[in-house]
Backbone as a chain_set.jsonl record, in Angstrom:
{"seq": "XXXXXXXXXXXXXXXXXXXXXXXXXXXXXXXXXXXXXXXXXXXXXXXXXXXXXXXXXXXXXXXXXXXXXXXXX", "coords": {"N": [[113.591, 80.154, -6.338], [111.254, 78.809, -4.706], [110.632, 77.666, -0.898], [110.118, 75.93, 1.781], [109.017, 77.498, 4.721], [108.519, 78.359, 8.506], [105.092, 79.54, 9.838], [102.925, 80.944, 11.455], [99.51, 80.448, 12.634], [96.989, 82.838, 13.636], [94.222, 82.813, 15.555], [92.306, 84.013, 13.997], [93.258, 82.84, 11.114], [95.03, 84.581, 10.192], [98.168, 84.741, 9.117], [101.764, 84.501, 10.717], [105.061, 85.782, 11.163], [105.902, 84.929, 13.364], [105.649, 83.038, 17.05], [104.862, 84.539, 18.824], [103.97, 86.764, 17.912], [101.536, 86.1, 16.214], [100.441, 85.442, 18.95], [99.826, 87.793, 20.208], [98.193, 89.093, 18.048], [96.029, 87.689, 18.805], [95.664, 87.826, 21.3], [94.912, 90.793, 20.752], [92.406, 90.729, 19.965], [91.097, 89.636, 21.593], [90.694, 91.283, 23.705], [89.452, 93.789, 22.511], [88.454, 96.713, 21.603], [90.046, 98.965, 22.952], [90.27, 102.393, 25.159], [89.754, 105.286, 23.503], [90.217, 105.632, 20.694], [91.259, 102.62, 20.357], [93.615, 102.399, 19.918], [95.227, 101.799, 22.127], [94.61, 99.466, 22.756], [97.12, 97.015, 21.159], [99.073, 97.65, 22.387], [98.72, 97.086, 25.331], [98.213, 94.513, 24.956], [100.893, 93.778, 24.293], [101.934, 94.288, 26.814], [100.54, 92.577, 29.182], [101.367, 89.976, 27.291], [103.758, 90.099, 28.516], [104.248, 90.264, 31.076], [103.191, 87.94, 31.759], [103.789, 86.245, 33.505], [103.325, 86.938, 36.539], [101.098, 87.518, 36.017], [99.616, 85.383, 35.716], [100.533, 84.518, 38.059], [98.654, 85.865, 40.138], [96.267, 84.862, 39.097], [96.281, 82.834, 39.789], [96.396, 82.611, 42.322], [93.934, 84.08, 43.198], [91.947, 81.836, 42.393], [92.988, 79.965, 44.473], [92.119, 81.15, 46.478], [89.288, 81.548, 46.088], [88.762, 78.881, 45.873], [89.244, 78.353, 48.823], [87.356, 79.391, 50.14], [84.831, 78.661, 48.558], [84.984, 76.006, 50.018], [85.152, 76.536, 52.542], [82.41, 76.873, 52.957]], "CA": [[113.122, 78.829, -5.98], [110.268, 78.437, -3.469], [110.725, 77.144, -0.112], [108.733, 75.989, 2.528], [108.552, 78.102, 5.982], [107.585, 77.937, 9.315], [104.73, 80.04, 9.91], [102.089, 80.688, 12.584], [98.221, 81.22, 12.281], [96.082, 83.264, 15.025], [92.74, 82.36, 15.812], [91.235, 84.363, 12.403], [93.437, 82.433, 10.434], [95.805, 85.547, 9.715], [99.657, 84.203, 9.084], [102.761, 85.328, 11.436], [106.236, 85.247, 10.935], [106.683, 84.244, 14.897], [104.478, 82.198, 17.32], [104.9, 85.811, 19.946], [103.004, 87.726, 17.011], [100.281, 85.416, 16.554], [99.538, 85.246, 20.109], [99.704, 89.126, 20.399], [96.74, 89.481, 17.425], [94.917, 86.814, 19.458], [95.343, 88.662, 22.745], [94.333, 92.38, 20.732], [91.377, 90.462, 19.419], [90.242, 89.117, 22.974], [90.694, 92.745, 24.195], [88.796, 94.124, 21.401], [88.774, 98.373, 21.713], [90.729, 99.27, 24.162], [90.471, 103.723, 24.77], [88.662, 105.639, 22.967], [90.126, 105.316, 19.457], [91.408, 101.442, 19.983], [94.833, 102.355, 19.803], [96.524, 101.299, 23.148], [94.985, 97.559, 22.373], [98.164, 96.398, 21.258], [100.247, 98.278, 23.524], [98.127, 95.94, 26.5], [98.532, 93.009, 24.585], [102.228, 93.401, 24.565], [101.781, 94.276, 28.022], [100.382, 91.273, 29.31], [102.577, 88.821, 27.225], [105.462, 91.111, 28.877], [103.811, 90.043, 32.461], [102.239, 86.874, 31.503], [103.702, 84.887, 34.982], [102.858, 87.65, 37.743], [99.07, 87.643, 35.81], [98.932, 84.214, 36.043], [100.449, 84.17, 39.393], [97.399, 86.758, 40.302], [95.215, 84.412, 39.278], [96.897, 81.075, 40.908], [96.291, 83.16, 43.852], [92.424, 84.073, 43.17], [91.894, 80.28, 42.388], [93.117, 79.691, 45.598], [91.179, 81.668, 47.267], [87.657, 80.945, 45.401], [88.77, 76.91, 46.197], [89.111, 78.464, 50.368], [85.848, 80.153, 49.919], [83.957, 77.274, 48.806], [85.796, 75.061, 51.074], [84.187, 76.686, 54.353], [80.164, 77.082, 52.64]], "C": [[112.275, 78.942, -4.714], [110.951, 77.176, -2.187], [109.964, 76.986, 0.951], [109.526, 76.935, 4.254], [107.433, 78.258, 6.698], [106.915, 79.26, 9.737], [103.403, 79.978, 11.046], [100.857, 81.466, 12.474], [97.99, 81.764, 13.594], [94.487, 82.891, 14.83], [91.921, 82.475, 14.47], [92.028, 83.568, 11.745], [94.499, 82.936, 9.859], [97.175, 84.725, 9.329], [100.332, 85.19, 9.337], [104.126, 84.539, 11.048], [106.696, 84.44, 12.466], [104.96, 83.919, 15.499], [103.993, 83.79, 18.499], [103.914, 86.574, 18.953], [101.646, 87.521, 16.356], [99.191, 85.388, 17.633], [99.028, 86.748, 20.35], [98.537, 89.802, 19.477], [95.622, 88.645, 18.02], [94.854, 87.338, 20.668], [94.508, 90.291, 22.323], [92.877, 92.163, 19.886], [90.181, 90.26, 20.24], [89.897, 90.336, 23.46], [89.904, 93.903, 23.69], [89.18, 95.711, 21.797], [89.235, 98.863, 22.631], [90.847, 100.914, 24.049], [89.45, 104.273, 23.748], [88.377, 105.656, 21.071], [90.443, 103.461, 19.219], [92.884, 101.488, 20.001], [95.285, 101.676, 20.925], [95.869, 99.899, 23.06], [96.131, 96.597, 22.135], [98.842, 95.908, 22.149], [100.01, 97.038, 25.092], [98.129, 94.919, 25.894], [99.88, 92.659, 25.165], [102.759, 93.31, 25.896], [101.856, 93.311, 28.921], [101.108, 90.129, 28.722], [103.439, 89.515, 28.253], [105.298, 89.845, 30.529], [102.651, 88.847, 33.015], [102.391, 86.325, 32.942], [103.633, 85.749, 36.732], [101.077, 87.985, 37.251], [99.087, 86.206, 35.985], [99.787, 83.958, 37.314], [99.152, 84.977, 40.441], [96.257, 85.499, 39.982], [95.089, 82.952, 39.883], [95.918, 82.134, 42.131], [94.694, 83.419, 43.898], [91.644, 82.783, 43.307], [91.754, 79.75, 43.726], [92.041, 80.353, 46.467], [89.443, 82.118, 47.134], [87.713, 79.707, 45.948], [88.868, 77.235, 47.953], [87.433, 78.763, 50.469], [85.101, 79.453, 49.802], [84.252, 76.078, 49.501], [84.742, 75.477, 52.634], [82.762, 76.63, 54.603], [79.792, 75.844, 53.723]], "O": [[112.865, 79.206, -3.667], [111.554, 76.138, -2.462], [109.1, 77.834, 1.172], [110.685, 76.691, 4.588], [106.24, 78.318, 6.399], [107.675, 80.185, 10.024], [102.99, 78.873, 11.398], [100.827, 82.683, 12.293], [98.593, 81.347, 14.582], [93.879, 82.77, 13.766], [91.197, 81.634, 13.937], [91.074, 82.927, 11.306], [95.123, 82.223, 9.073], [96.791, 83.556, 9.281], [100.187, 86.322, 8.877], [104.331, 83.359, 10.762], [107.584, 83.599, 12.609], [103.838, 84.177, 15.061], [102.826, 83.95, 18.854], [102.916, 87.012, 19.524], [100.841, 88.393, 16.03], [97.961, 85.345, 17.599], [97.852, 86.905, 20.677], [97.951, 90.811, 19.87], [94.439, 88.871, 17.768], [93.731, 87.277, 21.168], [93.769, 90.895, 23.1], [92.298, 93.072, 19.292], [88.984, 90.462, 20.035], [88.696, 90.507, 23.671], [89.717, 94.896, 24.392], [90.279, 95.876, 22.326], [88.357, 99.366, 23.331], [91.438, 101.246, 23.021], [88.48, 103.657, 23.307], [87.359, 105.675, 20.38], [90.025, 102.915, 18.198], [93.403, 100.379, 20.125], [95.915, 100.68, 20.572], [96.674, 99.006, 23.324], [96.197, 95.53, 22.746], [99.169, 94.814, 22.609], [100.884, 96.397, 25.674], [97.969, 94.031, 26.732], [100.162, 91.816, 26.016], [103.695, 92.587, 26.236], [102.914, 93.043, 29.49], [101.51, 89.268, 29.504], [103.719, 88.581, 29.005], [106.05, 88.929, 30.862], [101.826, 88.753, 33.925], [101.399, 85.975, 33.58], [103.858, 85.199, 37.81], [100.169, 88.494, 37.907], [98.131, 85.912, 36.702], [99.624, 82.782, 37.638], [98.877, 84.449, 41.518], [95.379, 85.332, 40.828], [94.154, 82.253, 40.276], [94.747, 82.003, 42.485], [94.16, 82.823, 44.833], [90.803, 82.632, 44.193], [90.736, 79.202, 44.148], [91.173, 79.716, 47.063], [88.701, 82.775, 47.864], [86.708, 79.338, 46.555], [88.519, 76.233, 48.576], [86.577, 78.049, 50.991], [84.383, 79.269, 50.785], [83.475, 75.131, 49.379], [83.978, 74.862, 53.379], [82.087, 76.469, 55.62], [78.618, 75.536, 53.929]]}, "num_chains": 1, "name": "protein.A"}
C-alpha cells in the first residue's frame, strides 16, 4: 500500500530523505570542485554545517566591522 512521506528537495530539485541532506547537496553545489579531483567537496560541506554558528559568528563579527568602517568615512 502506498503512503505518503515527508521528503525534502535541494535547490536542483533532487529528493532527500532529511532536511540536513538536502542542505548538504546545496552547500556541495555552492562549493562546486573543491581539490583537484572534487572529492573533499562534501567532506567541507559537512564541515561547515558541523560549524555553521562559529562561521556565522565570523561573519556577525565582519558585519560589524564593515558597519564601523563605514561609520567613520
Amino acid at each position: 500500500m502506498a503512503k505518503a512521506v515527508q521528503a525534502y528537495a535541494d535547490d536542483t530539485g533532487q529528493i532527500h530523505a532529511s532536511a540536513e541532506n538536502a542542505i548538504l547537496a546545496d552547500l556541495t553545489n555552492i562549493l562546486g570542485r573543491v581539490g583537484a579531483e572534487g572529492g573533499i567537496t562534501q567532506g567541507l560541506a559537512h564541515l561547515i554545517l558541523k560549524k555553521r554558528p562559529e562561521i556565522e559568528r565570523v561573519f556577525a563579527d565582519l558585519d560589524a566591522i564593515s558597519a564601523d568602517q563605514e561609520g567613520s568615512l
